[in-house]
N, C-alpha and C positions, 0 to 999 in steps of 0.2 A: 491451540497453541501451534505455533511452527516453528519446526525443529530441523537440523539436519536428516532428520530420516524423511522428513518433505523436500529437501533441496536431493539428496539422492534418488527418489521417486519421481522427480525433473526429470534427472539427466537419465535415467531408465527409460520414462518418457521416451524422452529427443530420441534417443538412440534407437528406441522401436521403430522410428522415422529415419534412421539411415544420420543421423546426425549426433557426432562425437564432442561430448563435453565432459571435461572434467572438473569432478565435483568439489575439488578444491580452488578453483578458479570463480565459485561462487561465494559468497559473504554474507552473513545471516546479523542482521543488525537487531537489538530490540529494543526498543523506546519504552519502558514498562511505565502503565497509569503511575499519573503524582505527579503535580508541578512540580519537585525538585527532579524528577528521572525522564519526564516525555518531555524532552528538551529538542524541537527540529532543528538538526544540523544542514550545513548545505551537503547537496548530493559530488563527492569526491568526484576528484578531474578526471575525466580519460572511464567513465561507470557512468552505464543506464540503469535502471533497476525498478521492480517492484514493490510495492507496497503494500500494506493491508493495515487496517482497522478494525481493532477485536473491541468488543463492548461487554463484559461478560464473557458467555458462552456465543452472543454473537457476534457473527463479521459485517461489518459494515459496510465495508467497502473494500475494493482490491482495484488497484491502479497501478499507469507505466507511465515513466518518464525517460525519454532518453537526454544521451549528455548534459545536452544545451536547454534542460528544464527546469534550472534549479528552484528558479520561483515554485512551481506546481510542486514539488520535491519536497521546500521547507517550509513555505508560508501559502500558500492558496486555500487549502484543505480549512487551514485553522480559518479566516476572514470572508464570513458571507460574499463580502464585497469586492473580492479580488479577483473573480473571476467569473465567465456564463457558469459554468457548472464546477459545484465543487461542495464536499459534504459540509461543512456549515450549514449552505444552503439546503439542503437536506431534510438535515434537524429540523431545521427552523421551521422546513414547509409537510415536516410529518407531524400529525396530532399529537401521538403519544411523546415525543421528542419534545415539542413545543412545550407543553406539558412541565413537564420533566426540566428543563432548561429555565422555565421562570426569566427573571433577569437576566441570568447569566449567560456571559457574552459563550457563545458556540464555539469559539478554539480554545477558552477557557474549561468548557467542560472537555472536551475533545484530552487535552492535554492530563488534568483530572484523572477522566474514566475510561480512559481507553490505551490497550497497549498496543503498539504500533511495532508490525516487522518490517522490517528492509531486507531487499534480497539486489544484494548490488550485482550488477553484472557485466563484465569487461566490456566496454564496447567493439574488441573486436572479433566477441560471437555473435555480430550482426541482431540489424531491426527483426527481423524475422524470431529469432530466438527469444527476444525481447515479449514479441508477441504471444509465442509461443507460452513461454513464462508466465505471462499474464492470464492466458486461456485456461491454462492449468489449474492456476489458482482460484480463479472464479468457479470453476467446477469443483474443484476441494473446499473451497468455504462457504461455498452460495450466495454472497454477500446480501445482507439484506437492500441496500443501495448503489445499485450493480444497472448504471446505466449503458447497456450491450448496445454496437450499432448493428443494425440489419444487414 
């Protein structure tokens, strides 16, 4: 789960880095499993942010979008088809997922079984922070589907 005592553990982070954020300047969103409650909204104006995908006890995935992303924000993730990389695609091309998924369309289960945080973030604490954000995160969840570039 993530919680404000992770969004403070950020900005403790940043600041070990000579970089001052305040942690109320941050937004903790959660989409919780159920088609009636993991509903993707678009990513609010003027907010980059990240994201993550919990499956259970695992994390799926942890991602950043900045402003002008909202596609990859509210619809990518859920639609094999919507884009080169995106967990749909995922599932569908891991065995036990495949498995597991049957018919069922990949943003249908996604929305389902998985709860979703958002961690919005002003954009103007800069890409850098953005990054930052996200690096963090991949190291606190380990994401099972965590495609790092070199």
């Amino acid at each position: 789960m993530i919680t404000r005592v992770d969004l403070n553990n950020l900005v403790n982070a940043a600041l070990l880095s000579g970089y001052l954020v305040n942690a109320d300047d941050l937004q903790l969103l959660t989409w919780n499993s159920g088609i009636d409650t993991h509903i993707p909204l678009q990513l609010p104006r003027g907010y980059s942010a990240i994201y993550i995908f919990k499956w259970n006890e695992c994390y799926l995935k942890v991602g950043k979008v900045n402003s002008k992303s909202n596609a990859r924000y509210q619809s990518q993730h859920y639609n094999p088809n919507s884009s080169i990389s995106n967990l749909s695609q995922y599932l569908m091309n891991d065995p036990e997922f495949e498995a597991m998924l049957g018919d069922t369309h990949p943003g249908d289960w996604l929305k389902e079984n998985t709860t979703r945080y958002n961690i919005l973030i002003p954009e103007r604490l800069g890409k850098n922070f953005v990054h930052f954000a996200e690096a963090f995160f991949i190291l606190k969840c380990n994401p099972r589907f965590e495609n790092t570039r070199a």
